[in-house]
VEXDREN-2710 file (C-alpha; in Angstrom, 1 decimal):
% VEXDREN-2710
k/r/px/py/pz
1/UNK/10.8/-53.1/94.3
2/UNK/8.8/-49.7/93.0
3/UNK/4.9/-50.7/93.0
4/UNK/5.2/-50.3/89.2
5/UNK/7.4/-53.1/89.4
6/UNK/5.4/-55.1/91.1
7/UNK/2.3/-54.6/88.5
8/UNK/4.1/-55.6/85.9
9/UNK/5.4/-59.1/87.3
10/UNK/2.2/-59.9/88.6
11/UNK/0.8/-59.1/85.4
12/UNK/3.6/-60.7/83.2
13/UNK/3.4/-63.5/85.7
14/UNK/-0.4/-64.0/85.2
15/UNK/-0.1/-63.9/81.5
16/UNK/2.9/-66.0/81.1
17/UNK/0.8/-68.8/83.2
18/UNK/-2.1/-68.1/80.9
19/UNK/0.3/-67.9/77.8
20/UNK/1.9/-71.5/78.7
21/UNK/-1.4/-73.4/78.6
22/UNK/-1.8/-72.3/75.7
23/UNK/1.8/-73.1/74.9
24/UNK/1.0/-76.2/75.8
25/UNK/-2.4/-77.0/74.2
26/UNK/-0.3/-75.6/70.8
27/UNK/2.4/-78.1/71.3
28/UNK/-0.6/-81.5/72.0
29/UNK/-1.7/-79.6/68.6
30/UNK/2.0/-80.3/66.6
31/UNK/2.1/-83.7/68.1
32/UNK/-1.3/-84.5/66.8
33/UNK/-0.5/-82.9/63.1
34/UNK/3.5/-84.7/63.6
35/UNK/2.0/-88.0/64.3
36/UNK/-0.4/-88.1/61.9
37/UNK/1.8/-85.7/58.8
38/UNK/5.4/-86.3/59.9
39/UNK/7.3/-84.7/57.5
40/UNK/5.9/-85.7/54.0
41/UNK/3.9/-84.3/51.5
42/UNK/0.7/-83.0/53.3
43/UNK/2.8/-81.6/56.0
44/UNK/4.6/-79.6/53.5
45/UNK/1.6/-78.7/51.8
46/UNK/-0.7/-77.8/55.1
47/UNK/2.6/-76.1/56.4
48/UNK/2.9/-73.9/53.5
49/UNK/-0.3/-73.1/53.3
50/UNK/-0.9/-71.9/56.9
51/UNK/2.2/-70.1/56.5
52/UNK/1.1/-67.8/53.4
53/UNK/-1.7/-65.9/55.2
54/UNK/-0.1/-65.6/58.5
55/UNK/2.7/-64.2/56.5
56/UNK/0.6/-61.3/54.9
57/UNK/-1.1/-61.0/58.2
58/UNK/1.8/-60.3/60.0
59/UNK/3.9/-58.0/57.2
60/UNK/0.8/-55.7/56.9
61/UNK/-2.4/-55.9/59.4
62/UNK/-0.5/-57.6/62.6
63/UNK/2.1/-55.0/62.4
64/UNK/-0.2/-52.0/61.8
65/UNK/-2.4/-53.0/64.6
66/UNK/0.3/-53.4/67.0
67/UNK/2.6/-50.8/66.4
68/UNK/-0.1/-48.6/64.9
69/UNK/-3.0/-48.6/66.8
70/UNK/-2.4/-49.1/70.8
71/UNK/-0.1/-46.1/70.6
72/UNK/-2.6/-43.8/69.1
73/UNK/-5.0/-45.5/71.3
74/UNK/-3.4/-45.1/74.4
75/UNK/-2.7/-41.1/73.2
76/UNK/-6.5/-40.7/73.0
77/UNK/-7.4/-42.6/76.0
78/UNK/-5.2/-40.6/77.8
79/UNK/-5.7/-37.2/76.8
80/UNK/-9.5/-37.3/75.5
81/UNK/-11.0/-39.8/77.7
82/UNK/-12.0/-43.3/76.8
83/UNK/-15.2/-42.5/74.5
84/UNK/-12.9/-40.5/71.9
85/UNK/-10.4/-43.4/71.8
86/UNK/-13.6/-46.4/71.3
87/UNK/-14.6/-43.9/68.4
88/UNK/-11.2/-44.1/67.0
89/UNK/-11.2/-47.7/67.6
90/UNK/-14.7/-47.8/65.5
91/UNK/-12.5/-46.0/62.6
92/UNK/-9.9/-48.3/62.6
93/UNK/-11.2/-51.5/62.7
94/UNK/-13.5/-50.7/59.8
95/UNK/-10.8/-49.1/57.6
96/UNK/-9.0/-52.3/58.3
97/UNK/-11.3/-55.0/58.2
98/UNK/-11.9/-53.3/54.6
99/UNK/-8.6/-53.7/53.9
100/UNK/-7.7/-57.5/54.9
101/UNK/-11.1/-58.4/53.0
102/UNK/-9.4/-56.7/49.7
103/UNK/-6.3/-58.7/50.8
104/UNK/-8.0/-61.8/50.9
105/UNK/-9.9/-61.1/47.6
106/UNK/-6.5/-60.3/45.7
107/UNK/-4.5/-63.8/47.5
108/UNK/-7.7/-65.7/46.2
109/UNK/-6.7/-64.4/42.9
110/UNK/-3.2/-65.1/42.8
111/UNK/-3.2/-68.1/44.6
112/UNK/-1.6/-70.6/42.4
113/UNK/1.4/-68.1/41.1
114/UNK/2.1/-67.2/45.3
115/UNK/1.7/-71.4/45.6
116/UNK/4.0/-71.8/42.9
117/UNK/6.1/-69.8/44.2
118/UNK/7.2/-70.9/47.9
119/UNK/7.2/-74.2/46.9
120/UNK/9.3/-74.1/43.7
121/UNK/9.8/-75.9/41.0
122/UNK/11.1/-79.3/42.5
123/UNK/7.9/-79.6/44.0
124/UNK/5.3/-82.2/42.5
125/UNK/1.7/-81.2/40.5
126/UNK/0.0/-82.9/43.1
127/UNK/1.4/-81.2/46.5
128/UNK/1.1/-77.7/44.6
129/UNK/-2.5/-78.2/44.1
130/UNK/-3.0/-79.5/47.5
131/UNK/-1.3/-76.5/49.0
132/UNK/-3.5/-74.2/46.9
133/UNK/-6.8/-75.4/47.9
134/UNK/-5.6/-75.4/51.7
135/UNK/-4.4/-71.7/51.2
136/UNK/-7.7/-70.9/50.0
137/UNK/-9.9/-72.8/52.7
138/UNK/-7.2/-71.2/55.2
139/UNK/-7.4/-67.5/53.7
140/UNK/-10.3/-66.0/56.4
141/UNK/-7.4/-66.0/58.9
142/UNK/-6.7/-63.0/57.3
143/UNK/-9.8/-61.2/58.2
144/UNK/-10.4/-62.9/61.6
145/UNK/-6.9/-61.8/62.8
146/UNK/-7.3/-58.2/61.4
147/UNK/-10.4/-58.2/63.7
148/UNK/-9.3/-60.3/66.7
149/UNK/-5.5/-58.1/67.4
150/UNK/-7.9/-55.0/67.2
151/UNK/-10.2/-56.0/69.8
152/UNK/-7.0/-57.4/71.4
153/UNK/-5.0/-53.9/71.3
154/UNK/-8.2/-52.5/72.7
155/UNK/-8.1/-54.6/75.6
156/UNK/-4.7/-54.5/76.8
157/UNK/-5.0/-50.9/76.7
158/UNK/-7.5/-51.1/79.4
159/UNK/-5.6/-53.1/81.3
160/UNK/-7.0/-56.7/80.2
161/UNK/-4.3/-58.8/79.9
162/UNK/-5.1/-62.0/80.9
163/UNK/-8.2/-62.5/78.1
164/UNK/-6.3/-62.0/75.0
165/UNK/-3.4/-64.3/76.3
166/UNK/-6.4/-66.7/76.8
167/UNK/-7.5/-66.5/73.2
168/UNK/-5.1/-69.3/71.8
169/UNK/-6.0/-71.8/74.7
170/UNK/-9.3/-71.5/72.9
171/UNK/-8.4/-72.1/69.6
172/UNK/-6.1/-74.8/70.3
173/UNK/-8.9/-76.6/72.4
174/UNK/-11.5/-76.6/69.3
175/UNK/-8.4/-77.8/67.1
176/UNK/-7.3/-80.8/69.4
177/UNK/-10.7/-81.6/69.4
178/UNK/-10.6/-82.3/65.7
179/UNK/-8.5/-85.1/65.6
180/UNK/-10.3/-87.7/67.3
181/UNK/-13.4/-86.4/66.1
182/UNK/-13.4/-85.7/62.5
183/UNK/-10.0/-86.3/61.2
184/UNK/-10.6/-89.8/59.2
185/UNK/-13.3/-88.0/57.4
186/UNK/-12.3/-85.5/56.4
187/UNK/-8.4/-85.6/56.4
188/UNK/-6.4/-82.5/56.0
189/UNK/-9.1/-80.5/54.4
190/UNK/-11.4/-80.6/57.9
191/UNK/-8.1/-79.6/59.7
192/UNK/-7.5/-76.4/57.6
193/UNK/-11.4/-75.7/58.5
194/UNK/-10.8/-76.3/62.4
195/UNK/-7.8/-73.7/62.0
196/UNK/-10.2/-71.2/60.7
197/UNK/-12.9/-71.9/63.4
198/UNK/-10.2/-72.0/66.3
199/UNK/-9.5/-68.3/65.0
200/UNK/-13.1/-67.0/64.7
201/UNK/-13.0/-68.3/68.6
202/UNK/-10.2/-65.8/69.3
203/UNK/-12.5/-63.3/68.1
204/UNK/-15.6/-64.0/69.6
205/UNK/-14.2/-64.5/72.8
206/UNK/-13.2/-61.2/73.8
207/UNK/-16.6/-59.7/73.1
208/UNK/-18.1/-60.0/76.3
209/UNK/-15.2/-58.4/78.3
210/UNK/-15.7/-55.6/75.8
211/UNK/-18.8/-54.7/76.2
212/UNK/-18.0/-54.9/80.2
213/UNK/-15.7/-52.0/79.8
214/UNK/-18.9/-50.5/77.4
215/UNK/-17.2/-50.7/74.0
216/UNK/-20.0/-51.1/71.4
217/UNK/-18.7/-51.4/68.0
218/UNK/-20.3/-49.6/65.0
219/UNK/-18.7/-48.8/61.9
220/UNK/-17.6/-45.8/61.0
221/UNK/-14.8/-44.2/58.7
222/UNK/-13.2/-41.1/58.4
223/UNK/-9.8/-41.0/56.4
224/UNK/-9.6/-37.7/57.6
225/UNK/-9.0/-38.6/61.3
226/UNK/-5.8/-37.4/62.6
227/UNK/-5.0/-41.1/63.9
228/UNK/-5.7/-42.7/60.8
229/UNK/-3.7/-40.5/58.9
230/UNK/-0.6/-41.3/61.3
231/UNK/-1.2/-44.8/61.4
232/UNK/-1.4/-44.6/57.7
233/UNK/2.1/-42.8/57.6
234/UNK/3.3/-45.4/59.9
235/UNK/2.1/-48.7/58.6
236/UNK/4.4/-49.0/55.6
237/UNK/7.9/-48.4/57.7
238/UNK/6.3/-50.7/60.3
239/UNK/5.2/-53.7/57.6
240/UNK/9.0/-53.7/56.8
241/UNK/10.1/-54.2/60.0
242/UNK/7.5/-57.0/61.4
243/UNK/8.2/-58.9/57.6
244/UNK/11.4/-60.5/59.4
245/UNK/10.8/-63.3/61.3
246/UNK/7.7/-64.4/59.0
247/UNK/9.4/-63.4/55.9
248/UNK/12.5/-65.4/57.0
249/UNK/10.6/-68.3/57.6
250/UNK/9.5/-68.0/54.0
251/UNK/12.3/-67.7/52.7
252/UNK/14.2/-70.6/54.7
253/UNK/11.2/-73.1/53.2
254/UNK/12.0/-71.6/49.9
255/UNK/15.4/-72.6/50.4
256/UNK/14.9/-75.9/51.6
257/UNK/12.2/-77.2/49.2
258/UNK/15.2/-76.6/46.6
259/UNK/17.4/-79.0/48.1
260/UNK/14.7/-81.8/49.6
261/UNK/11.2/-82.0/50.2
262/UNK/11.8/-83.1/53.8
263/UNK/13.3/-80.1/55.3
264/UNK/10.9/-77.8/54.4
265/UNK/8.0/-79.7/57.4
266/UNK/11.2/-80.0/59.4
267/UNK/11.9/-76.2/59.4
268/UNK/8.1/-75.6/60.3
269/UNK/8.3/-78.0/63.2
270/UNK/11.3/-76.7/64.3
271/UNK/10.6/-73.1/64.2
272/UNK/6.9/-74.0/65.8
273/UNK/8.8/-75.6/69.0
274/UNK/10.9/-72.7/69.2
275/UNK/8.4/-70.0/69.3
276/UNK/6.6/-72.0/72.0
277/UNK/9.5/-71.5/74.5
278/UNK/11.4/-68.6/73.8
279/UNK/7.4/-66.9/73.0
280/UNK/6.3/-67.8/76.6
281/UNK/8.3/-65.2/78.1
282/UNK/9.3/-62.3/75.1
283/UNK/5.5/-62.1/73.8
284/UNK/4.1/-62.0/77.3
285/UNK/6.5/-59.2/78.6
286/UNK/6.6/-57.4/75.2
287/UNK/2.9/-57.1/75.4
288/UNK/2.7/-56.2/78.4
289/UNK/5.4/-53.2/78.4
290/UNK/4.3/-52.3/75.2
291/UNK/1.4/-50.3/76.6
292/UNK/3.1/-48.7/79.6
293/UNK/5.5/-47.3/77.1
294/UNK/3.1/-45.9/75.0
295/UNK/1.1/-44.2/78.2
296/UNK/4.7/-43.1/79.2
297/UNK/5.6/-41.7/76.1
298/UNK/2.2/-40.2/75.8
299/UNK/2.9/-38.5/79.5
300/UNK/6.6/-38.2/78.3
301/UNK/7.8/-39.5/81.2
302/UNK/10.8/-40.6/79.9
303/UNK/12.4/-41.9/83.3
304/UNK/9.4/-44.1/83.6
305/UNK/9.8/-45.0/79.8
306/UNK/13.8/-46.0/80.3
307/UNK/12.9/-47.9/83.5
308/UNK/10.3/-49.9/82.0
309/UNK/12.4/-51.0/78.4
310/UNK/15.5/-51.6/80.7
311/UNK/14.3/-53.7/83.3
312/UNK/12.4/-55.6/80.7
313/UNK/15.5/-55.9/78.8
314/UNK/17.3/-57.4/81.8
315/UNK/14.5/-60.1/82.5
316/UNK/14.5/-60.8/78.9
317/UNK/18.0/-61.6/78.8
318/UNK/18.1/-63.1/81.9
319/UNK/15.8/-66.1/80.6
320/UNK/16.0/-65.8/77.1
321/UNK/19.8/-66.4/77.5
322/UNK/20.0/-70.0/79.4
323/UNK/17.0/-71.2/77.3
324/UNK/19.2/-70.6/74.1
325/UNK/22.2/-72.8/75.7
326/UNK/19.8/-75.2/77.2
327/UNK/17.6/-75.7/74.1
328/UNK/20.8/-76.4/72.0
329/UNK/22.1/-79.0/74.1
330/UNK/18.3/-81.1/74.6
331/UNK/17.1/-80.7/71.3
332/UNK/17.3/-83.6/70.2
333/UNK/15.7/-85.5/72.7
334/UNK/13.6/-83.1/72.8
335/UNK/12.1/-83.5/69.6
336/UNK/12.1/-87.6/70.0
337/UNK/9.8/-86.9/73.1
338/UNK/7.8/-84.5/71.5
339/UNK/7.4/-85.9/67.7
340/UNK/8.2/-89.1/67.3
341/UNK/5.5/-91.2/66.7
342/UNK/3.4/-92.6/64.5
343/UNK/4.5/-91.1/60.6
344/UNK/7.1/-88.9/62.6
345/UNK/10.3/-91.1/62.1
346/UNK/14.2/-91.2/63.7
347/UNK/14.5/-89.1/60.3
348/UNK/12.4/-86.6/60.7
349/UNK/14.0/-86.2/64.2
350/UNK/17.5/-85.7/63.1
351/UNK/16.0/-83.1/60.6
352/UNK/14.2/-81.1/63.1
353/UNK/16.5/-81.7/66.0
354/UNK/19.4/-80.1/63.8
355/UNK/17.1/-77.1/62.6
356/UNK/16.1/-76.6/66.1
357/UNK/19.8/-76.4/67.8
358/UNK/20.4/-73.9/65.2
359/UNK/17.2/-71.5/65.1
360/UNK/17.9/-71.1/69.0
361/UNK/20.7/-69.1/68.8
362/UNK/19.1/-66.4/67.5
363/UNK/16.7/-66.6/70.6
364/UNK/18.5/-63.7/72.7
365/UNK/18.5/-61.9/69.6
366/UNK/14.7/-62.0/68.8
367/UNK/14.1/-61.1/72.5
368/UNK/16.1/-58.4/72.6
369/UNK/14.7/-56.6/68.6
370/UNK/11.1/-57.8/69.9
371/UNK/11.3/-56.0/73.3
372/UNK/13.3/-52.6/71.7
373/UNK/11.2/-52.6/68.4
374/UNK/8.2/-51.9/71.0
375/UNK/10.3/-48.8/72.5
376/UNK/10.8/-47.2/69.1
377/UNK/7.5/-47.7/68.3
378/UNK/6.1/-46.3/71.6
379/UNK/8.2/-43.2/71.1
380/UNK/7.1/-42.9/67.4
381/UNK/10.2/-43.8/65.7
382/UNK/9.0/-46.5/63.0
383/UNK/12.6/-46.3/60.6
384/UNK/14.9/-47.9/63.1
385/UNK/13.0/-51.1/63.0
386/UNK/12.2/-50.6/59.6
387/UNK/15.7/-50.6/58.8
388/UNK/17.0/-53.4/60.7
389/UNK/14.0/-55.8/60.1
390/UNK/14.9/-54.7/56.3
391/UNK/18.7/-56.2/56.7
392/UNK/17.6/-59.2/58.6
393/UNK/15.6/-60.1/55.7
394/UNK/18.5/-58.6/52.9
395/UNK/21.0/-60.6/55.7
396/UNK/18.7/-64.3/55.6
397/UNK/17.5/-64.3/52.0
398/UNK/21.4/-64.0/51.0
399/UNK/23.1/-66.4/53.5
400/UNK/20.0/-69.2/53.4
401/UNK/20.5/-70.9/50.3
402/UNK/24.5/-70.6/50.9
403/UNK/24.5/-72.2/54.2
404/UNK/22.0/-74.9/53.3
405/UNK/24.6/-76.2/50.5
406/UNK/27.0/-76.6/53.1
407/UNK/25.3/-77.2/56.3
408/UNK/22.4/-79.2/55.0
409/UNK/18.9/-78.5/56.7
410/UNK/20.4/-76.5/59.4
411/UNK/21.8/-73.9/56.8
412/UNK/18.5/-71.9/57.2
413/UNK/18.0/-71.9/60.4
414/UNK/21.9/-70.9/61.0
415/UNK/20.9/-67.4/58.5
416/UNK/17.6/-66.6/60.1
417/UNK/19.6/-67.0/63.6
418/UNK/22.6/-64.2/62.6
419/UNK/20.3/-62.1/60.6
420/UNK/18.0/-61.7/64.1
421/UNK/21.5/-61.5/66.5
422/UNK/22.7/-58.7/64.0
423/UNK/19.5/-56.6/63.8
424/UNK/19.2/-56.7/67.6
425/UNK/23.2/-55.6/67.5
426/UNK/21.9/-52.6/66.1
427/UNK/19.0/-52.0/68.1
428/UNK/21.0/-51.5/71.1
429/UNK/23.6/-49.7/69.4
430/UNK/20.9/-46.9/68.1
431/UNK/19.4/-47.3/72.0
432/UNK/22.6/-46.4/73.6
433/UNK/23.4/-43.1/71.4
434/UNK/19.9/-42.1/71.9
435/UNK/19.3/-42.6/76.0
436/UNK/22.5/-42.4/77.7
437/UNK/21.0/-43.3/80.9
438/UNK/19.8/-46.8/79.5
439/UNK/22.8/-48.5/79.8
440/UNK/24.6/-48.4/82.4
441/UNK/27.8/-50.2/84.2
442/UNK/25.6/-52.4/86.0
443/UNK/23.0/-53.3/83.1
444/UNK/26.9/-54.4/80.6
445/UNK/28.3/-56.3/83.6
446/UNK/25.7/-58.0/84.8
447/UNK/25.2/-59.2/80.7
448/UNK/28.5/-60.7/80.6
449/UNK/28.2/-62.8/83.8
450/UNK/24.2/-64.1/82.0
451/UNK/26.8/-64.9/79.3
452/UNK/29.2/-66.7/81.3
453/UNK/26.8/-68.6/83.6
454/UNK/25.0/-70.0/80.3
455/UNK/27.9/-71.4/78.7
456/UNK/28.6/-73.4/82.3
457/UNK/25.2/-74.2/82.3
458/UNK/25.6/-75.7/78.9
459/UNK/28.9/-78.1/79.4
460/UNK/27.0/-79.3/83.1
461/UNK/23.8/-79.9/81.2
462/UNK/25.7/-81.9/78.1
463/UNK/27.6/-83.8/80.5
464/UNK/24.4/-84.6/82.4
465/UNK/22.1/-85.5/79.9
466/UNK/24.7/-88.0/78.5
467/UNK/24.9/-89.7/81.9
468/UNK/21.0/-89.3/82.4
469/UNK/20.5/-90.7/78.6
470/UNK/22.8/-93.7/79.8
471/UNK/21.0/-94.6/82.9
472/UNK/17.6/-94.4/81.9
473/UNK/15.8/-96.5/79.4
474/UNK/15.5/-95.6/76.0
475/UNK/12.0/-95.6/75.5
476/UNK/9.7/-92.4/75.9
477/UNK/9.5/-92.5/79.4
478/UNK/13.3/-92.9/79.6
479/UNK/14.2/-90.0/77.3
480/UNK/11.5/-87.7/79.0
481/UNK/12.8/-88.4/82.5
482/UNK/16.4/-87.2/81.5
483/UNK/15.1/-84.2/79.7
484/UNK/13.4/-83.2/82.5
485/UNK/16.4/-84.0/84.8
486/UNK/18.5/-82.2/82.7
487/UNK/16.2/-79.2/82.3
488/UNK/16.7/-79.2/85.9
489/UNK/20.1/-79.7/86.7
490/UNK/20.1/-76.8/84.3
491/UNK/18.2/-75.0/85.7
492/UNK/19.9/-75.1/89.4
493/UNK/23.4/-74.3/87.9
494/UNK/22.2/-71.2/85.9
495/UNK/20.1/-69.9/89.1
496/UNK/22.8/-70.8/91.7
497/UNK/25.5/-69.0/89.5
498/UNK/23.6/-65.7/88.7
499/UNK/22.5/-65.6/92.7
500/UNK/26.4/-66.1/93.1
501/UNK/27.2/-62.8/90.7
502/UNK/24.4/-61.1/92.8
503/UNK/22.2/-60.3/89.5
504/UNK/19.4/-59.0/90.9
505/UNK/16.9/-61.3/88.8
506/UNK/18.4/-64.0/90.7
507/UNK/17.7/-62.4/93.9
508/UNK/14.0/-61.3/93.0
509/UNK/13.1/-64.7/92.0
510/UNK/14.4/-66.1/95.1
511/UNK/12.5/-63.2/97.5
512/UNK/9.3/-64.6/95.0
513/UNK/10.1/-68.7/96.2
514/UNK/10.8/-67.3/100.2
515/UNK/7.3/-65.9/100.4
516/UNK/5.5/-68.1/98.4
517/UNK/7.3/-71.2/100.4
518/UNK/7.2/-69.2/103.6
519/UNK/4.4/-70.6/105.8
520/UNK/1.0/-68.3/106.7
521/UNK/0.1/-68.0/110.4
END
């Protein structure tokens, strides 16, 4: 293994640690807000009104600042030296921090019509104005993540990984902390407030390791700067492309407020669960490569460049894959061991369960557009996502109300799914007529047999969990003792197989176990 190699899965390994404590401080936080919300009227309405600003944040100031920014960054870090690029850094986040307050200014002022909206007209008076005062308390977010994924691009581009992974363990601490605190005082109102709070931590808690590695921020703008102009040029194409998984959500909720008040939370909870495991590994490795593209593409070093997206692509795959099968064939225990309790009812489970099963087959697709969206954007090409996240949305907003006629509160989740696999269909297609060398014989064979281990894994683990499900109680214990077991029968079947094909992921991770078990003289 290259020493490049090795850098990159200590440092995805280190983040993906740091990443699931904060996966799993997120996931205390949805059993909290299930427990207490379940899936009635203030779930709907807190749901919907978290959902609005992290929608604009991600279709306009998320997307800018990760697409945007770390590649024009990296460029002047590299070439200038690293007080040119903080001085670029200065311009941007003051440009943009201007822009997200005029963005929170104009969502103040159509609040109620953008309520209105999402929710739909089978919606009661009362739930809309509750969701419209919780989208206003909530609307900051805007700002604070403007700010917080600047100083975050900043870091990682330095080669601090590990304290922006940190930031949600943060939030979700001061969060948690709310319920057994504050929550019978001040109800749903005090929870939107302790969102806000949890991300004006994010922020604050990269400053120190900042100004460490000397970056002192004063504002400044220049419209005029060469970066800003590109970014600028950029940010439009780029908006497009980021809208589709957010925008999808949107529309699914749209959707499913239409047929039944219920399905709407459901969706939410769903979709929440989901990002929690697939987003472990994708978000980790994505950010990680994401940067060493850029500087690659900056260097054009376009063997480095190809190495890096494809062996990311393979470990992506090789994960992402048997997660998909697994998640599909647990999910509804799953959901009884993570949700159901207090206000959270068998109901509510067979809602999300459903929704769940059916949202994770369009895991292997958002790996794979997440992971190759980040190559086009390192080498400058912004249309190619554009495009694609364009048809996922065209693809979702035209099968989602469809498929929920037919296939109840899984119809959603079935469209977001396809409209995902398809736009990741085309990624690799444009990928392979562009770089040759990226696919090769190995890379397509070694897919197939993924493929073929995962759907194994799936009938072993079906057949297990009912047998597991039969012999131990029924209670929470019960269920969680054959999830686990069956995560790990999984688990051994899908490993054992790919080590049996000779996939060389299989093979690294057991070289990782052999020196980690092996003992030290």
């Amino acid at each position: 293994m290259s020493a490049t190699r090795r850098d990159t899965v200590k440092t995805v390994s280190f983040m993906m640690i740091i990443t699931l404590a904060g996966k799993f401080l997120a996931l205390i936080r949805e059993q909290l807000f299930a427990a207490r919300y379940g899936t009635g009227a203030e779930a709907l309405a807190f749901g919907v009104a978290g959902m609005l600003p992290r929608t604009l944040l991600d279709a306009i100031f998320a997307s800018a600042v990760s697409a945007g920014f770390i590649p024009v960054f990296n460029a002047r870090l590299e070439r200038r030296g690293r007080e040119e690029a903080y001085r670029f850094a200065y311009k941007f986040i003051t440009l943009f921090a201007a822009l997200a307050v005029a963005a929170t200014v104009i969502a103040a002022v159509f609040a109620g019509p953008a309520v209105e909206f999402t929710l739909g007209a089978n919606i009661d008076a009362e739930t809309t104005r509750l969701t419209r005062e919780l989208f206003l308390i909530m609307l900051p977010i805007i700002v604070l993540s403007v700010a917080a994924y600047s100083l975050t691009g900043v870091l990682q581009s330095l080669g601090e990984f590990n304290i922006p992974a940190a930031m949600s363990v943060a939030s979700n601490i001061i969060i948690i902390a709310y319920y057994p605190s504050l929550q019978k005082k001040f109800g749903v109102y005090g929870l939107a407030v302790a969102f806000v709070v949890g991300w004006f931590s994010q922020l604050l808690i990269q400053v120190p390791f900042l100004k460490r590695n000397g970056f002192r921020y004063k504002a400044e703008i220049d419209l005029k700067d060469s970066g800003i102009r590109e970014i600028a040029a950029v940010t439009t194409p780029i908006m497009i492309s980021a809208w589709a998984q957010p925008v999808n959500l949107l529309v699914n909720v749209k959707t499913a407020n239409h047929f039944d008040a219920r399905w709407a939370p459901a969706l939410n909870f769903a979709n929440s669960l989901y990002g929690m495991i697939g987003g472990v590994f994708a978000l980790s490795l994505s950010n990680v490569i994401f940067t060493r593209l850029s500087k690659a593409a900056a260097n054009r070093d376009e063997k480095e460049f190809t190495a890096v997206l494809r062996d990311s692509l393979r470990a992506a795959l090789y994960l992402l894959l048997p997660m998909s099968g697994g998640l599909i064939v647990i999910s509804e225990p799953l959901v009884q061991v993570m949700f159901e309790r207090g206000v959270f009812s068998a109901a509510s489970t067979e809602l999300t369960s459903s929704a769940l099963a059916l949202y994770t087959l369009g895991m292997p697709g958002y790996g794979v557009q997440t992971l190759l969206s980040r190559g086009f954007y390192a080498s400058k090409d912004v249309k190619t996502p554009m495009i694609t996240g364009a048809l996922a949305i065209a693809l979702n907003a035209a099968l989602s109300w469809v498929l929920a006629d037919r296939f109840g509160v899984g119809g959603p989740a079935i469209a977001s799914s396809f409209a995902l696999t398809v736009a990741a269909i085309i990624m690799l297609a444009v990928t392979r007529t562009r770089n040759k060398e990226f696919f090769d014989g190995k890379l397509v064979k070694d897919t197939a047999l993924m493929v073929a281990a995962t759907v194994v894994m799936s009938a072993v683990s079906a057949r297990a969990l009912r047998a597991l499900l039969s012999a131990f109680s029924g209670d929470f214990a019960g269920r969680l003792a054959a999830v686990c077991s069956c995560v790990c029968v999984g688990a051994a079947v899908y490993f054992t197989l790919t080590l049996a094909f000779r996939i060389n992921e299989a093979r690294a991770a057991l070289n990782v176990a052999r020196k980690f078990l092996k003992p030290r003289g």
